[in-house]
C-alpha positions in Angstrom: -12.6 -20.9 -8.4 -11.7 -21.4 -4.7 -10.2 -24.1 -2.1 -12.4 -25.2 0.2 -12.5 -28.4 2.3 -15.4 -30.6 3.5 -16.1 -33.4 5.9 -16.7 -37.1 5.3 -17.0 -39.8 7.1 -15.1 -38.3 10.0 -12.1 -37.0 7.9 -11.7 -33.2 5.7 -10.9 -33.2 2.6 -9.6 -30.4 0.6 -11.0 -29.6 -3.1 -10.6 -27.2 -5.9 -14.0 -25.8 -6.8 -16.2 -23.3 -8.4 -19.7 -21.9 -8.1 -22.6 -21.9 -11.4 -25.8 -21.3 -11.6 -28.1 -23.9 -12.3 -30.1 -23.7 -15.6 -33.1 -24.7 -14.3 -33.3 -23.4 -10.6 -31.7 -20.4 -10.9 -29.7 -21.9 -7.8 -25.7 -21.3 -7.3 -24.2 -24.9 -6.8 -20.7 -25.8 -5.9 -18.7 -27.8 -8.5 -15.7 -30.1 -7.6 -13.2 -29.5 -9.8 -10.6 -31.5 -8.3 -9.8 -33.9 -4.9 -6.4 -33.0 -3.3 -7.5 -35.7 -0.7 -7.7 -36.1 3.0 -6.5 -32.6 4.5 -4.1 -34.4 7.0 -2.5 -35.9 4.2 -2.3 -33.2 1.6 0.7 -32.8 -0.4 1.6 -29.2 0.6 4.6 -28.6 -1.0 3.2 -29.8 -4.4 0.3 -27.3 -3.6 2.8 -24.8 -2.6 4.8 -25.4 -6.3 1.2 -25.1 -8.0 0.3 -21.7 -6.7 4.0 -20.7 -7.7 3.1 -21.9 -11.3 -0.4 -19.7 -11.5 1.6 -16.9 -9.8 4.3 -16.6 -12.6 1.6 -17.4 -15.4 -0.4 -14.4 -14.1 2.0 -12.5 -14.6 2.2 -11.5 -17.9 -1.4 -10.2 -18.0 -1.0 -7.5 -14.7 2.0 -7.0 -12.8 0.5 -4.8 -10.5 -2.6 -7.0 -9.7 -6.0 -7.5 -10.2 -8.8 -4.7 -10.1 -11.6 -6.3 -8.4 -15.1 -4.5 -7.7 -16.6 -4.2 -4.1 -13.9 -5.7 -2.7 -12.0 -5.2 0.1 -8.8 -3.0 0.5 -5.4 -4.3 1.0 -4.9 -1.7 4.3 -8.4 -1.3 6.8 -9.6 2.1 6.1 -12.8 3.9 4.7 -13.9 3.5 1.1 -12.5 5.7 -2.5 -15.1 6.4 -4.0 -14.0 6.6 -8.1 -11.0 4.5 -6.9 -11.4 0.8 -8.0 -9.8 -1.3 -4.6 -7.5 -3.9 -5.6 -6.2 -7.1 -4.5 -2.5 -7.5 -4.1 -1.7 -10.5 -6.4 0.9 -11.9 -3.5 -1.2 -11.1 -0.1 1.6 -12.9 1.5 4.0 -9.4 0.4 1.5 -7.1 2.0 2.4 -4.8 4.8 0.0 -5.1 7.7 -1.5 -1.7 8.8 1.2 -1.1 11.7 3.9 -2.1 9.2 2.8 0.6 6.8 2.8 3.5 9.4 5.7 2.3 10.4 7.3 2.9 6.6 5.7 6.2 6.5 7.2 7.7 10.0 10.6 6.2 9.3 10.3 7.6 5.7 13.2 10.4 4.6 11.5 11.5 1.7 8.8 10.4 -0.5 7.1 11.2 -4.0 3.9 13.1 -4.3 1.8 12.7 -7.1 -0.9 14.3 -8.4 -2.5 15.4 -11.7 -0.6 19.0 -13.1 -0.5 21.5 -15.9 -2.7 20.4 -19.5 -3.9 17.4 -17.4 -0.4 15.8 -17.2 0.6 13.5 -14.1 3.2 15.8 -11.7 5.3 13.4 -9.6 7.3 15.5 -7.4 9.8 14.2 -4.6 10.1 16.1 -1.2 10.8 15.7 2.7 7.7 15.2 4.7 6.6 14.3 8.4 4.1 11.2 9.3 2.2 13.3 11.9 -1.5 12.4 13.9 -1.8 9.8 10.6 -1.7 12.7 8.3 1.5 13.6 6.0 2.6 17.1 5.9 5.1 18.8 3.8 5.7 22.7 3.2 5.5 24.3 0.0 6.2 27.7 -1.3 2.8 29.4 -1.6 2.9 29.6 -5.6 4.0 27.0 -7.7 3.3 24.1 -10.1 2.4 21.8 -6.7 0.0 24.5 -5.2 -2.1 24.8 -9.0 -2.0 21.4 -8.6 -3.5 19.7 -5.7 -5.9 23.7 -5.7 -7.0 22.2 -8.7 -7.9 18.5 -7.9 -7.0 18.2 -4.2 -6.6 14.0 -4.7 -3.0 12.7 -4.5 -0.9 9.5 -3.7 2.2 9.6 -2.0 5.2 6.5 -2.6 7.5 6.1 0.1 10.0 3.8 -0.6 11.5 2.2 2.7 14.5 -0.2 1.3 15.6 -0.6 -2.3 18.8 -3.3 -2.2 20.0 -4.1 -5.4 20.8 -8.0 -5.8 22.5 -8.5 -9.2 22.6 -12.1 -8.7 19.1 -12.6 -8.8 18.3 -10.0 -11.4 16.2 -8.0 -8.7 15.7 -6.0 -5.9 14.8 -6.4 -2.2 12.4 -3.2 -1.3 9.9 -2.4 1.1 7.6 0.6 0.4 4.4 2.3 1.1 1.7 4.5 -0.9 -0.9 6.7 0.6 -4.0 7.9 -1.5 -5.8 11.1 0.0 -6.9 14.5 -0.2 -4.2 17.4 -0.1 -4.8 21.0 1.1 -3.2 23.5 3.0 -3.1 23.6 7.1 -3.2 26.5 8.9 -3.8 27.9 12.8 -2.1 25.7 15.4 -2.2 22.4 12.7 0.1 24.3 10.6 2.3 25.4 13.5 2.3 21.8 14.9 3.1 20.1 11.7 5.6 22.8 10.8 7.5 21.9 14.1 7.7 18.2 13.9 9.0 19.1 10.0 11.9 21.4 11.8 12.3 18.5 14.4 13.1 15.3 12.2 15.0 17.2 9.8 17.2 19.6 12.0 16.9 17.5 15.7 20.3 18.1 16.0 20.0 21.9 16.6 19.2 24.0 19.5 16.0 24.1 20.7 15.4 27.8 20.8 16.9 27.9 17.3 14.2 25.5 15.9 11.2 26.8 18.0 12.4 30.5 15.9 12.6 29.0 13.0 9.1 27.2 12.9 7.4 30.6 15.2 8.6 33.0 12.3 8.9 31.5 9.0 6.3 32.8 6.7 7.5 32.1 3.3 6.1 28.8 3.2 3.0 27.0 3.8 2.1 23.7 5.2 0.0 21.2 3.2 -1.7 18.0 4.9 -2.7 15.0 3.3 -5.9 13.5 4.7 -5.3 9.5 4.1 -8.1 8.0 2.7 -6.2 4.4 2.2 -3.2 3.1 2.4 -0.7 -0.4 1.5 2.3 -1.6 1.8 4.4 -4.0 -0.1 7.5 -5.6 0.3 9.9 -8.0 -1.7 9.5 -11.7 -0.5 13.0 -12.3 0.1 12.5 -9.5 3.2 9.0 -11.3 4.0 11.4 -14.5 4.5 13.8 -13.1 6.2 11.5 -12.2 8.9 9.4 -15.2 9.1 11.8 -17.8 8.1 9.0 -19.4 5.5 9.5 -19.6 2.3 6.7 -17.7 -0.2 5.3 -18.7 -3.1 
């Protein structure tokens, strides 16, 4: 089922309507399902209050939206293959692409996930830098999170921007991101770079010469990148609001 509106008689008029195939054609027709009326006299609020309703409704059968084939990401970006794309349920929540970089240089930390020991998920939070649209953390060189991403190098990585508890309204105002990619480990003058801008944004306030030693010499660790593949944001609709002084539904 879609809106779509149509002209008559010099006016548009908006309609609720969905596509069949007719028996005996074979032919896809349009089917009126209902008249809202003229378009410059539609009843927006009530239309408004109806997609609330379907909103809630939908709710109990995916909170985290629909899985749609062959459709378009949320965030531009090349296609996942094995990765179903999905449709955020309120578009209107979505991050656009800027926004979502923006959430992922600002970040402090985020959670990287990827698939561990006896096929187990391994979520493991850690400081990163957002770097040439790559993230980049270090690692010690044997571990649990090495096996892992040697093992199946695809990851996602949550970043969660603002998380304000409001116990009035039984909820939360947040604003977050999550990256899907392909981890492995830099090296040469990416490593160097990356490990650099790590030393930068987490110890900016020390001497130079004291953090261009410390990123020249340290050998104990390694330097992974992810390579994003795709990438959304999401944000509460209170914040969406806030910053465009209309309401969503």
């Amino acid at each position: 089922m879609y809106i779509r509106t149509v002209k008559s008689r010099g006016h548009e008029y908006v309609q609720l309507a969905h596509n069949y195939r007719d028996p005996e054609t074979g032919a896809s027709k349009a089917k009126v399902l209902y008249n809202f009326g003229r378009k410059d006299q539609l009843d927006v609020e009530g239309l408004k209050r109806l997609a609330g309703s379907i909103a809630r409704f939908l709710e109990q059968y995916d909170a985290a939206g629909f899985s749609v084939e062959d459709s378009e990401p949320v965030q531009e970006g090349p296609s996942l293959p094995g990765l179903t794309a999905r449709i955020m349920r309120r578009s209107r929540q979505s991050l656009s692409e800027e926004e979502t970089k923006a959430v992922l240089a600002r970040g402090q930390n985020g959670v990287l996930a990827c698939l561990g020991d006896g096929g187990y998920p391994y979520a493991v939070p850690l400081s990163y830098v957002y770097l040439n649209g790559r993230i980049y953390f270090h690692s010690a060189k044997e571990g649990h999170k090495i096996d892992a991403i040697t093992g199946n190098p695809k990851v996602s990585f949550a970043v969660i921007d603002e998380d304000t508890i409001v116990s009035e309204e039984y909820t939360s105002y947040f604003r977050s991101a999550i990256v899907f990619g392909r981890a492995r480990v830099a090296d040469g003058e990416e490593r160097q770079e990356a490990f650099r801008a790590l030393v930068d944004k987490y110890a900016g306030d020390r001497p130079e010469e004291e953090r261009s030693r410390t990123a020249a010499e340290c050998e104990r660790a390694c330097i992974v990148a992810i390579d994003i593949d795709h990438v959304t944001g999401k944000e509460a609709r209170e914040l969406v609001e806030k910053r465009s002084g209309d309401a969503v539904f």
